[in-house]
C-alpha positions in Angstrom: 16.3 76.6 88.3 18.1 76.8 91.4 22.4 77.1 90.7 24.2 74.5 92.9 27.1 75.9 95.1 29.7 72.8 93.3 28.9 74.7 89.8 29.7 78.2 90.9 33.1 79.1 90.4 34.1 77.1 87.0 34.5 80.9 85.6 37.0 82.0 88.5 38.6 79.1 88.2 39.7 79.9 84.8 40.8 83.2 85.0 43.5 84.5 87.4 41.6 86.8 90.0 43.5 90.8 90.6 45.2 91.9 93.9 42.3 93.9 96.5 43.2 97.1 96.8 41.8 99.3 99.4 42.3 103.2 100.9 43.6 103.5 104.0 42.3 105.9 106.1 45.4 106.4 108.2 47.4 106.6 105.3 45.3 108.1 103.0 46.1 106.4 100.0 45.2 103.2 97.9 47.3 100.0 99.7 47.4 95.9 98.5 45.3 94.1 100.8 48.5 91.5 102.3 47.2 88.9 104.7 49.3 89.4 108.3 48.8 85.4 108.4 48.9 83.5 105.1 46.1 84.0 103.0 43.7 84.8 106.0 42.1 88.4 106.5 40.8 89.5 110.5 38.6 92.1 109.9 37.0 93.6 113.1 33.5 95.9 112.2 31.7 98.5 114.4 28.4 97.2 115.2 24.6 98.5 116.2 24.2 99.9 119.8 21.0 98.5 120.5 18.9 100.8 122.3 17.0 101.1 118.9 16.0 100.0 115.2 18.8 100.3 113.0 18.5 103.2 110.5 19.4 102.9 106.8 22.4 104.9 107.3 23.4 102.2 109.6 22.7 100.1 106.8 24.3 101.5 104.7 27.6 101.1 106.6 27.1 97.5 107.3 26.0 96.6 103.4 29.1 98.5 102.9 30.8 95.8 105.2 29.4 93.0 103.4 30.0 94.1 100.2 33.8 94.3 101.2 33.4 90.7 102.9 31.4 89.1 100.0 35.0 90.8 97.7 37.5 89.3 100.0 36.0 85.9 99.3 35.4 86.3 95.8 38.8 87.6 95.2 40.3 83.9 96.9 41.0 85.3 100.5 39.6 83.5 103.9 38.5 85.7 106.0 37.7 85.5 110.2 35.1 89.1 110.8 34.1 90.0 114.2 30.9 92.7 114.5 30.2 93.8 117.9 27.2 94.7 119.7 27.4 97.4 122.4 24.6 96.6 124.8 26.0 98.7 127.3 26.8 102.6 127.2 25.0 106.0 127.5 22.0 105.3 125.4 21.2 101.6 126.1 21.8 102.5 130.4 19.5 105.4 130.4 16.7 103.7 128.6 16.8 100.5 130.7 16.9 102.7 133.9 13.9 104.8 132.5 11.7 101.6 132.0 12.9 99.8 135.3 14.4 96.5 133.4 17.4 95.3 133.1 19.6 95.6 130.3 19.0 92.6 128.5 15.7 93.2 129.2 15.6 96.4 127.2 18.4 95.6 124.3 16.9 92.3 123.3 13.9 93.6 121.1 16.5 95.5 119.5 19.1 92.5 119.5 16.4 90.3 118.0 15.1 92.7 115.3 18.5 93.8 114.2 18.9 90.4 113.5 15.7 89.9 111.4 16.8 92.6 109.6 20.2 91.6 108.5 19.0 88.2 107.0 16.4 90.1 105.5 18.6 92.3 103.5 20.7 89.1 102.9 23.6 91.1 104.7 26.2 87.7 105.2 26.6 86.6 108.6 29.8 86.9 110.3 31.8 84.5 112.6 31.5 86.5 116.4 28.7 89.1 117.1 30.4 89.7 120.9 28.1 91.6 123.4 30.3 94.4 125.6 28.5 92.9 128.2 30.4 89.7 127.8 33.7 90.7 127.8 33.6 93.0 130.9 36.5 91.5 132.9 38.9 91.9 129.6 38.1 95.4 129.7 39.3 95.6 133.1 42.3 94.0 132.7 43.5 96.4 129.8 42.7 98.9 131.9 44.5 97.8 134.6 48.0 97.7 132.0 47.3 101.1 131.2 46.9 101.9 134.3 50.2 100.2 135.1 51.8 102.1 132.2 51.2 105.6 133.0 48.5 106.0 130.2 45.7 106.2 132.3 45.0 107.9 135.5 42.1 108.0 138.3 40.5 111.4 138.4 38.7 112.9 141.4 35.0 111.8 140.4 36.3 108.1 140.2 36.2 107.3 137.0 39.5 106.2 135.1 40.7 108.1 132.3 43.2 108.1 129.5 45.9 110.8 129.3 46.0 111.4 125.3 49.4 113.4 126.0 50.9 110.4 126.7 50.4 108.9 123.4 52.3 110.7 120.6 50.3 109.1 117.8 47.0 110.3 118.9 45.4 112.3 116.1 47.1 109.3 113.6 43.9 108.5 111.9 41.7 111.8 112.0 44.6 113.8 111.0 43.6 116.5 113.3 46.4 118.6 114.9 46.0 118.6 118.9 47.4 121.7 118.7 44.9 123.5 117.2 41.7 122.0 118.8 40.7 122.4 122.3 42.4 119.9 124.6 44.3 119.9 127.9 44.9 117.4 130.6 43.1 119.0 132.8 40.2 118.5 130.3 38.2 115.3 130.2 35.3 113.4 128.9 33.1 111.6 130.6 29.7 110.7 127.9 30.8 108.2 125.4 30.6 110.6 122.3 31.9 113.8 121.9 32.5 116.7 119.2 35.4 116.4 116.7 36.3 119.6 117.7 36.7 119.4 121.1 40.0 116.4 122.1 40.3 116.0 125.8 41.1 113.1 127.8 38.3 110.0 127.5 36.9 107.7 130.4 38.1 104.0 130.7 36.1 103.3 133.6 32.5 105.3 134.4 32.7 105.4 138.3 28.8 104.0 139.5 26.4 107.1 139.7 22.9 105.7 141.5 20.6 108.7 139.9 21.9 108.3 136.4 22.5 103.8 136.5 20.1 102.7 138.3 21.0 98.9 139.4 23.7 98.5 136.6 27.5 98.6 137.2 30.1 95.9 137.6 32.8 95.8 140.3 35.9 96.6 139.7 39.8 97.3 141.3 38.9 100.9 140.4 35.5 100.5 142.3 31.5 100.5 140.9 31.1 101.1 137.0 31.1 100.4 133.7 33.9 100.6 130.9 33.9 103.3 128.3 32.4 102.4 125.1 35.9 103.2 123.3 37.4 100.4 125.3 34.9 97.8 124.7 36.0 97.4 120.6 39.5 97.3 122.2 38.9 94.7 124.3 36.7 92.4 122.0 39.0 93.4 118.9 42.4 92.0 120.8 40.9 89.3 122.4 39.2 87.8 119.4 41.3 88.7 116.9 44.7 89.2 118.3 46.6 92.4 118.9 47.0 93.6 115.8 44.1 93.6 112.8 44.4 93.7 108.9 41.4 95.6 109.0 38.9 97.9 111.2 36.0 99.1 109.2 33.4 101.4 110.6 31.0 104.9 109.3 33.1 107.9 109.1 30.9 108.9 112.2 33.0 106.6 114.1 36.3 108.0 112.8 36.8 110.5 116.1 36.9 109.6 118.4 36.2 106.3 118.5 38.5 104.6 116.5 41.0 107.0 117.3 40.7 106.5 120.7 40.4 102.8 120.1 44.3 103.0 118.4 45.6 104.7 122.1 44.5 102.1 124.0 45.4 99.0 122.1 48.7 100.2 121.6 49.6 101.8 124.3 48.8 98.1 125.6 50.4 95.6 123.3 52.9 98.2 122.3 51.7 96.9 118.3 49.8 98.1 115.4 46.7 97.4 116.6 45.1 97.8 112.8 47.2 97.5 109.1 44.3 99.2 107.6 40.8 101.3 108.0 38.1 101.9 106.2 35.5 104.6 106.9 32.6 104.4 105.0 30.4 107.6 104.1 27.4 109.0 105.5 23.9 108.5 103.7 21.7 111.5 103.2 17.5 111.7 102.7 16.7 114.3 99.7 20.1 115.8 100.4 19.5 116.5 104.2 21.2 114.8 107.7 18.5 112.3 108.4 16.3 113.6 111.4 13.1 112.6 113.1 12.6 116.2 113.2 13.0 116.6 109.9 10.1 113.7 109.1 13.2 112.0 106.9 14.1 109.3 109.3 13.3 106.1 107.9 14.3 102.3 109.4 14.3 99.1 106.9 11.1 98.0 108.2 9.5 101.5 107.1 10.4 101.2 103.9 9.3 97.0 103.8 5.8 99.0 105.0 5.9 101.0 101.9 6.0 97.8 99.7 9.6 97.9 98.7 11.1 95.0 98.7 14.5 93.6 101.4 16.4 92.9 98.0 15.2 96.5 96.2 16.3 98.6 99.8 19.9 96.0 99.4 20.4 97.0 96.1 20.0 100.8 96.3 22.4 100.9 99.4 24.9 98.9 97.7 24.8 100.9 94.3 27.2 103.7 95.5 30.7 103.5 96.3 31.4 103.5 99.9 33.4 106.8 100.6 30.5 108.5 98.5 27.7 110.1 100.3 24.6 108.2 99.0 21.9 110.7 98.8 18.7 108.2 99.5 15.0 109.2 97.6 12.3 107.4 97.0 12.3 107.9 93.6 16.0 106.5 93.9 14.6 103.6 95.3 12.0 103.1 92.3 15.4 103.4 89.9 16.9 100.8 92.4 14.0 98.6 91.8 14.2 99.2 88.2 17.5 98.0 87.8 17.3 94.8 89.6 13.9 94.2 87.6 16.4 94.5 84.6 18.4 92.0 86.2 16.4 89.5 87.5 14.1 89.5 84.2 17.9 88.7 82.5 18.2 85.3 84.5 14.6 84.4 84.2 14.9 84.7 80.3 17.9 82.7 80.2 15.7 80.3 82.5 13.6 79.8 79.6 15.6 78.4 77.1 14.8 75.0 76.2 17.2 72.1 76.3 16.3 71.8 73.1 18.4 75.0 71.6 21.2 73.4 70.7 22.4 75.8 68.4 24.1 79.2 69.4 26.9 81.5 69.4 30.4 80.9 67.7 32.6 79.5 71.0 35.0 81.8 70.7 32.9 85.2 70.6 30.6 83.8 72.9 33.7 83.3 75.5 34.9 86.8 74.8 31.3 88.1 76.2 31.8 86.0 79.2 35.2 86.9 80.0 35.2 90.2 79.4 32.4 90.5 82.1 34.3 88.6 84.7 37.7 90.4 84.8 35.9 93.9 84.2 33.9 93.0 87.5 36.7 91.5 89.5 38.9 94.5 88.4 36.9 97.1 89.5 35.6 95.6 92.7 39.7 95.2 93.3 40.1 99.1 92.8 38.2 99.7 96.5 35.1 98.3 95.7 34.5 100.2 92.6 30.9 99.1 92.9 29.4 101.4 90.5 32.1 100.3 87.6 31.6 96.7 88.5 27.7 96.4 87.9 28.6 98.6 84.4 30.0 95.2 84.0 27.0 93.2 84.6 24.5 95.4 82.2 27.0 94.9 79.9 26.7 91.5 79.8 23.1 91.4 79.9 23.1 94.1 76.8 24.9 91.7 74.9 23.7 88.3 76.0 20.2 89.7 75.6 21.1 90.8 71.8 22.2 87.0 71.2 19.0 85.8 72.5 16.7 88.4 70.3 18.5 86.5 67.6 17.9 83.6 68.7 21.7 82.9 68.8 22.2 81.0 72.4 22.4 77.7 73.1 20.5 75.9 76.1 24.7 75.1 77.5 25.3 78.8 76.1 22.7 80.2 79.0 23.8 78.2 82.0 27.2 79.2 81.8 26.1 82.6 81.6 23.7 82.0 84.5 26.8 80.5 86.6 28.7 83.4 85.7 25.8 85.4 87.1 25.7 83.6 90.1 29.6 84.4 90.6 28.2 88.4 90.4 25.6 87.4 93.3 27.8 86.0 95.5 29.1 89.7 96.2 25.6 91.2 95.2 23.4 89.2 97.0 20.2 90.3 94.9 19.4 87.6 92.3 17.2 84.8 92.9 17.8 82.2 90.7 14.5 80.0 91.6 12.1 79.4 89.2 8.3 80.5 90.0 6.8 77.6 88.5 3.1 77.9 89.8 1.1 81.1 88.9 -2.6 81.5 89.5 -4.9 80.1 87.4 -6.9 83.0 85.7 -3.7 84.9 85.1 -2.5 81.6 83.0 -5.8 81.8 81.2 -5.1 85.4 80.8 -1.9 85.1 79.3 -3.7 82.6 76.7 -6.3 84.8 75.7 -3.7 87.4 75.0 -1.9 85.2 72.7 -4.6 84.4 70.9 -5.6 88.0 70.0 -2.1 88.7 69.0 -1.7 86.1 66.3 -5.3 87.6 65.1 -3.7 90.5 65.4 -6.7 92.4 67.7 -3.7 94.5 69.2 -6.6 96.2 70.9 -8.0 93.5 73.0 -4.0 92.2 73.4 -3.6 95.5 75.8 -6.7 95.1 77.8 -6.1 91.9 78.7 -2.3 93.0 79.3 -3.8 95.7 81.5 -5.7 92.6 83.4 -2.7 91.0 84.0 -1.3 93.6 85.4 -4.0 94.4 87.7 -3.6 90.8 88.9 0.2 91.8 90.4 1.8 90.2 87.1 3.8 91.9 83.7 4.0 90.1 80.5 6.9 90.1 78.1 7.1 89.1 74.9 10.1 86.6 74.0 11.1 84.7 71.0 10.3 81.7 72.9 6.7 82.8 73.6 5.4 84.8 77.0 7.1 85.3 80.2 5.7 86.7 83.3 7.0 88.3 86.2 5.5 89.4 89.2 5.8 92.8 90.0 
């Protein structure tokens, strides 16, 4: 059975859906989610620099992205979401010089397979993906007003740089106190990432350097170059969006000094908020340790496809954990991952398999109670900052209960769709159930699953759990229903 997009939201419809409430970074406390423009969210996200495979910590940030995207919609807000993709800095220059190609040349494998992997892990798509690359001469021209302004200064090597003393918020969203960290004027940055602990001025404008860029600079009034990575998001944030945001997400990684250095420039150039709120997700772990190639704990999405896991299994175990919790990935964690969505999807399948016929099923009004209940638990706590943990309590709940009517044969075939539509609500933020019916399995497993029934009801319990043991060598389990068998593939 496949659930039409005109029959999901007869649930939400009925019930009146909580306010989003998220934590502000900045602020550091729980705010209302309030539109800046009627009942439409701008939500600008930090993207992959693609010199590389995305990692699952990356992942973890952007299903951490979607999750919040798939809730903004769920909750009745529009929302506009710009993710950019930095094809030009430090990393992605050195390894297209080191090959001989040209940029593109170098960051479209990347590109291409990051791609593959987000529809893969079901991961929404958003409305822009901007390339730096595309949005050089915006750069410039902010550059230019800060120049202009007396936030930004040409230093002897070239390059243009930004004077952080001449912005009194700086240090607004890290919290850190300038005056107790190493910084200076006379101090500046020139690499696109730096230590926390060290605050100096950053580069606007790399001045061209032939040994270390090859053939790849753009002119500009401040000569050969390329911009800083910290004012690329400025520049494709502002122009896309506008000047000022109601959200920038991004991995606490990127909290210093990216973003804060992203909040001098913008509004030290519009003079505006240049974001109402930020969210930082949290780092992801492997058997409690930084993931390292060193450390033989590195692992990509595709590695873990290689290891026979499954897109929706990996999506399900980095979306389990609330976002400003480390999630501390293990393979075994991954089997419990695979064991709970087995749980679910086994859920929609059995309520699959009730005949038209079932008329008969639970009183109206307890029945409602069940499917209620569910819905404003889940919205609730997906309103509380993505209480994501709470919210799926919400959904085994359910299935506890729903699964308790069925074992007594006290649902209705109208009784299970709308508790299927109300599970397709759920996926519309999860993104993990399939709700189409495998109608064809092989052959001999069907002749299997015969011969099995037939030494139950002669009660040869024996023979019932070799030929179960068949069945499962042939990729398939077995479970036994009021209705008769059901199989699932493993």
């Amino acid at each position: 059975m496949i659930i039409e997009e005109n029959s999901v939201g007869i649930m939400k419809s009925k019930q009146k859906l909580p306010q989003l409430v998220l934590f502000n970074t900045e602020t550091r406390s729980k705010e209302p989610l309030i539109p800046l423009k009627n009942n439409h969210i701008s939500m600008y996200t930090c993207g992959p620099t693609v010199y590389d495979y995305a990692h699952i910590g990356n992942f973890r940030t952007y299903m951490f992205e979607d999750i919040l995207r798939r809730t903004i919609k769920f909750l009745g807000m529009e929302i506009t979401q710009v993710m950019n993709i930095t094809d030009v800095d430090d990393k992605t220059i050195r390894g297209a010089t080191k090959k001989g190609i040209s940029l593109d040349e170098y960051t479209k494998p990347f590109l291409d397979a990051f791609f593959d992997d987000l529809d893969a892990l079901n991961i929404e798509r958003v409305e822009y993906y901007p390339a730096a690359t595309d949005y050089i001469p915006q750069m410039i021209k902010m550059i230019e007003v800060l120049l202009e302004k007396g936030f930004a200064y040409k230093g002897k090597d070239g390059s243009v740089y930004y004077n952080i003393q001449k912005f009194p918020r700086y240090g607004c969203l890290s919290h850190l106190k300038l005056d107790e960290l190493k910084t200076g004027a006379s101090e500046r940055v020139a690499t696109d990432e730096y230590d926390k602990e060290h605050v100096a001025d950053f580069v606007l404008w790399k001045a061209y350097d032939p040994e270390r860029d090859g053939t790849i600079y753009w002119e500009s009034p401040f000569g050969q170059g390329r911009p800083g990575w910290h004012m690329e998001c400025s520049a494709m944030a502002t122009e896309i969006l506008g000047e000022t945001l109601d959200i920038h997400v991004g991995g606490v990684d990127n909290l210093f000094p990216h973003h804060e250095n992203e909040i001098a420039q913008s509004e030290a150039c519009s003079g505006k908020q240049f974001s109402k709120m930020w969210l930082h997700s949290e780092h992801l772990l492997v058997d409690s340790k930084k993931m390292s190639k060193s450390l033989g704990n590195f692992y990509t999405f595709r590695d873990l496809i290689n290891k026979g896991y499954t897109a929706k299994q990996v999506r399900y175990m980095l979306l389990q954990t609330h976002y400003k919790t480390q999630l501390n990935f293990t393979l075994p964690g991954l089997e419990g991952a695979k064991g709970s969505l087995d749980r679910i999807q086994n859920f929609v399948e059995r309520l699959q398999g009730i005949p038209e016929t079932v008329q008969t099923g639970c009183h109206p009004e307890k029945f409602q109670a069940y499917l209620d209940g569910a819905f404003n638990f889940f919205a609730q706590s997906l309103a509380d900052d993505l209480n994501i943990s709470v919210a799926l309590s919400a959904v085994f709940d359910l299935i506890r209960d729903i699964n308790a009517l069925c074992d007594s044969q006290e649902i209705s075939y109208a009784q299970a769709q709308e508790v299927l539509e109300l599970m397709a609500q759920f996926d519309t933020v999860l993104g993990v159930i399939s709700f189409e019916l495998e109608e064809e399995y092989p052959k001999e497993v069907l002749q299997l699953v015969e011969q099995r029934q037939q030494a139950r009801q002669s009660k040869d319990w024996g023979l019932a759990d070799q030929i179960r043991d068949a069945i499962h060598e042939h990729g398939y389990t077995v479970e036994d229903t009021p209705t008769g068998p059901r199989l699932h593939k493993q």
